[in-house]
C-alpha positions as a Python dict, from the first residue, in 0.01 Angstrom:
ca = {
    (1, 'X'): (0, 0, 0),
    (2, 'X'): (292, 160, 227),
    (3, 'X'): (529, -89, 325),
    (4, 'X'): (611, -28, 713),
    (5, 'X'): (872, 210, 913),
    (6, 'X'): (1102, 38, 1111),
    (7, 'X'): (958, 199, 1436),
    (8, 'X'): (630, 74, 1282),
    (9, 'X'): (782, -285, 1201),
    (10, 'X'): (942, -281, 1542),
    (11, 'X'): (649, -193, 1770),
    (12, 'X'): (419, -534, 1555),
    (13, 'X'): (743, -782, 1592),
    (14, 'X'): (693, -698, 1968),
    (15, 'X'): (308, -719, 1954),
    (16, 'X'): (309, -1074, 1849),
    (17, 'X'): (612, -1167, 2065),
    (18, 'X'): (461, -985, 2375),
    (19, 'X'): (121, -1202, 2252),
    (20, 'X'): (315, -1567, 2197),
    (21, 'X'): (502, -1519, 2542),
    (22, 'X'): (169, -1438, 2723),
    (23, 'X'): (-11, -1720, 2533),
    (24, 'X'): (246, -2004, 2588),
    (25, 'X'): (283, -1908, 2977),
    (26, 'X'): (-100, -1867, 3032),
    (27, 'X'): (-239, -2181, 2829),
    (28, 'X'): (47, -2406, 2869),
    (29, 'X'): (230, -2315, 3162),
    (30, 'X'): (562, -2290, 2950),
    (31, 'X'): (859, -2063, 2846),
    (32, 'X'): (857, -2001, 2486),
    (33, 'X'): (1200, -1814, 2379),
    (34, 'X'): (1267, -1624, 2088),
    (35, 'X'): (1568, -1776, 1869),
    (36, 'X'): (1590, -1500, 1575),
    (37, 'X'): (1374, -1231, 1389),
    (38, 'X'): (1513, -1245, 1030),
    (39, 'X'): (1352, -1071, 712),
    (40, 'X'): (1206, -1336, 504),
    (41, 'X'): (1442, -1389, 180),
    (42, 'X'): (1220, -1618, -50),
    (43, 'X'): (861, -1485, -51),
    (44, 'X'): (779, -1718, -324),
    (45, 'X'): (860, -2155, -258),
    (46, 'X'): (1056, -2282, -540),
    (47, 'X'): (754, -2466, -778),
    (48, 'X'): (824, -2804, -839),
    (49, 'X'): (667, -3021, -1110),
    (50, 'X'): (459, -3241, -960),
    (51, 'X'): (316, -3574, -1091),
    (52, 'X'): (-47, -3611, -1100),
    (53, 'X'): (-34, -3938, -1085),
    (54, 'X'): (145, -3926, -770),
    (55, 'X'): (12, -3963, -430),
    (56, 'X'): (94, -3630, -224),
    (57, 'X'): (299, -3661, 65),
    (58, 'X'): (216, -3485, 415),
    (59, 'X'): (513, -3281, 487),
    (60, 'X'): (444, -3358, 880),
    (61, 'X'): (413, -2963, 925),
    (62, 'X'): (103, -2774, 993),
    (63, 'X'): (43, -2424, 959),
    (64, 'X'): (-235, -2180, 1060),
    (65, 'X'): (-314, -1801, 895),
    (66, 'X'): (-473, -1538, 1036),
    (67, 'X'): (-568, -1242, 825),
    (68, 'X'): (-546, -902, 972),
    (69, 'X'): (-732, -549, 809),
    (70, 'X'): (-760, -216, 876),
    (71, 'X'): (-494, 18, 886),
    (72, 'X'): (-252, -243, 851),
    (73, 'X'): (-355, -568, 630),
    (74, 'X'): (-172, -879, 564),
    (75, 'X'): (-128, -1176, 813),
    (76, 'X'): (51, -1360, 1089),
    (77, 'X'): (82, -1752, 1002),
    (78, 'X'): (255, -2005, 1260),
    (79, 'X'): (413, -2295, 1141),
    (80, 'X'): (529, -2587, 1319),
    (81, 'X'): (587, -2955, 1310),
    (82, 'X'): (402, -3259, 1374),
    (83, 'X'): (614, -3287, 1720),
    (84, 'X'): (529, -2926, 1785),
    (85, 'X'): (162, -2915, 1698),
    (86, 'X'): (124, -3257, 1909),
    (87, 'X'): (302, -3092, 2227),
    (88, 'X'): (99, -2767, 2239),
    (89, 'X'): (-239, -2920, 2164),
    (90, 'X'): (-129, -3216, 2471),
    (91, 'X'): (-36, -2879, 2713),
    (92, 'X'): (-339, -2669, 2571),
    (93, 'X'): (-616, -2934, 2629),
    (94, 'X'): (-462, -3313, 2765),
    (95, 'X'): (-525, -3451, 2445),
    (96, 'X'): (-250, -3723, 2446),
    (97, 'X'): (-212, -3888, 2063),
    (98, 'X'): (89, -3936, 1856),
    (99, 'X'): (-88, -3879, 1501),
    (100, 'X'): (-218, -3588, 1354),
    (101, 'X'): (-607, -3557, 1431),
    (102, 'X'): (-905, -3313, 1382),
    (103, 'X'): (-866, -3212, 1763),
    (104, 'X'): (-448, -3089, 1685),
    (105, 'X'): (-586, -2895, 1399),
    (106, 'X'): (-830, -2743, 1616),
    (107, 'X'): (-544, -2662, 1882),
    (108, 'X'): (-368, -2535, 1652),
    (109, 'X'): (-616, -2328, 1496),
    (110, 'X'): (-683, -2178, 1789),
    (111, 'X'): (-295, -2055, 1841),
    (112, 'X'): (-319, -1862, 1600),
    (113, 'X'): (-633, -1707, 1716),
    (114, 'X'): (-507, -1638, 2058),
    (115, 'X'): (-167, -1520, 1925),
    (116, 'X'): (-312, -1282, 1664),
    (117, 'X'): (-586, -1138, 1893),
    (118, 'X'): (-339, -1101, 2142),
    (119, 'X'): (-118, -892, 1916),
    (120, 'X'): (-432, -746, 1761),
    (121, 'X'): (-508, -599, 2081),
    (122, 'X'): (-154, -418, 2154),
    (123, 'X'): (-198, -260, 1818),
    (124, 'X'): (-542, -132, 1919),
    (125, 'X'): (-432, 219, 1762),
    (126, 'X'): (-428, 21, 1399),
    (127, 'X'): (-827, -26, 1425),
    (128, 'X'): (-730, -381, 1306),
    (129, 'X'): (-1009, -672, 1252),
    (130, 'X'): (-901, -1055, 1298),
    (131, 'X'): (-1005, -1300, 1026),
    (132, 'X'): (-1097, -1626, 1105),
    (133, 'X'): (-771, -1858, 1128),
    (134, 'X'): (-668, -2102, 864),
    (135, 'X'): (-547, -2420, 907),
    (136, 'X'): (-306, -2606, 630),
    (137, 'X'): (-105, -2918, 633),
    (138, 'X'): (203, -2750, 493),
    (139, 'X'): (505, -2561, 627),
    (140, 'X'): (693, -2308, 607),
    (141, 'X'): (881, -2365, 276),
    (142, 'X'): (505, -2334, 105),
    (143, 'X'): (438, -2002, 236),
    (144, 'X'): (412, -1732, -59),
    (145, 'X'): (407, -1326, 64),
    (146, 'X'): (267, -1064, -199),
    (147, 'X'): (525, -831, -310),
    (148, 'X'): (440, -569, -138),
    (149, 'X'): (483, -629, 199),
    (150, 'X'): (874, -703, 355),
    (151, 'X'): (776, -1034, 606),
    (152, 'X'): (947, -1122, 910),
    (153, 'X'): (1022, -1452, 1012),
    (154, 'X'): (1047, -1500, 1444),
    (155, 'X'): (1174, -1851, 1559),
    (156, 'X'): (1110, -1995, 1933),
    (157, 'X'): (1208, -2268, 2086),
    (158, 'X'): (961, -2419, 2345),
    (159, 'X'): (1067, -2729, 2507),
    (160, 'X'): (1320, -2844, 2242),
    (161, 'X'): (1036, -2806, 1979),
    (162, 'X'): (1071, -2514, 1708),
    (163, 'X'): (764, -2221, 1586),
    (164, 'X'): (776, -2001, 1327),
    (165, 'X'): (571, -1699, 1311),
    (166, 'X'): (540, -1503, 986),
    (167, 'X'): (423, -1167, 994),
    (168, 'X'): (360, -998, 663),
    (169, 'X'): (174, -644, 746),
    (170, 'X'): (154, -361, 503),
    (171, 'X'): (13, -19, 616),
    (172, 'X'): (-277, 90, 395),
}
């Protein structure tokens, strides 16, 4: 796999912005800005040893993949917090709760199928096909990027609440 030209690299970071923007101001009726696009520097979490006999903690972030092939494969993941997740899912659909519930992984869920499609169909000249999105209760410190691809992180800022959208493409 061919990792990506800057021109190349350039023209998806503005795909999924253009996409996020469009998504946030259509669904929600709100202004998303963009805070920084940095490359991401750890593409493995640091592995902790974890007890077994332990009960595992809910890091109170929630993050949904979407897998992308074609031309270019890899995937665009959005991660956000509990606050976050609550306020989009309350904007998308008027579902008003202050825990974390099947309906705000649903919501959330379907970001990241609206965001990817979106940007899925400003790359149209990628012949790209969407996967089916992914839903984890984990954040951004447990994402993991293959080697081969060179991921960029994109932070917004919508209402005081913060996003993070991966996007780790590689052409084939």
């Amino acid at each position: 796999m061919a990792t990506l030209s800057l021109d190349l690299e350039s023209v998806i970071a503005d795909a999924v912005d253009s996409s996020i923007r469009e998504t946030f101001s259509l669904m929600v009726g709100q202004e998303i800005s963009q805070v920084q696009t940095d490359r991401v520097a750890e593409k493995t979490p640091s592995v902790r040893q974890y007890d077994v006999h332990q009960t595992a903690k809910y890091d109170e972030e929630i993050t949904v993949v979407v897998g992308l092939s074609g031309q270019l494969q890899g995937s665009v993941s959005i991660c956000m917090g509990l606050a976050s997740a609550l306020r989009w899912t309350e904007g998308l659909i008027d579902h008003c709760t202050d825990t974390l519930d099947q309906t705000v992984i649903d919501a959330v869920g379907e970001l990241g199928n609206i965001v990817t499609g979106g940007a899925k169909r400003r790359l149209e000249d990628h012949d790209l096909h969407l996967g089916l999105p992914n839903v984890m209760l984990a954040g951004r410190s447990r994402l993991a990027f293959p080697s081969s691809c060179d991921p960029l992180q994109i932070d917004y800022d919508f209402g005081g609440h913060e996003l993070n959208v991966f996007v780790s493409l590689t052409a084939v």
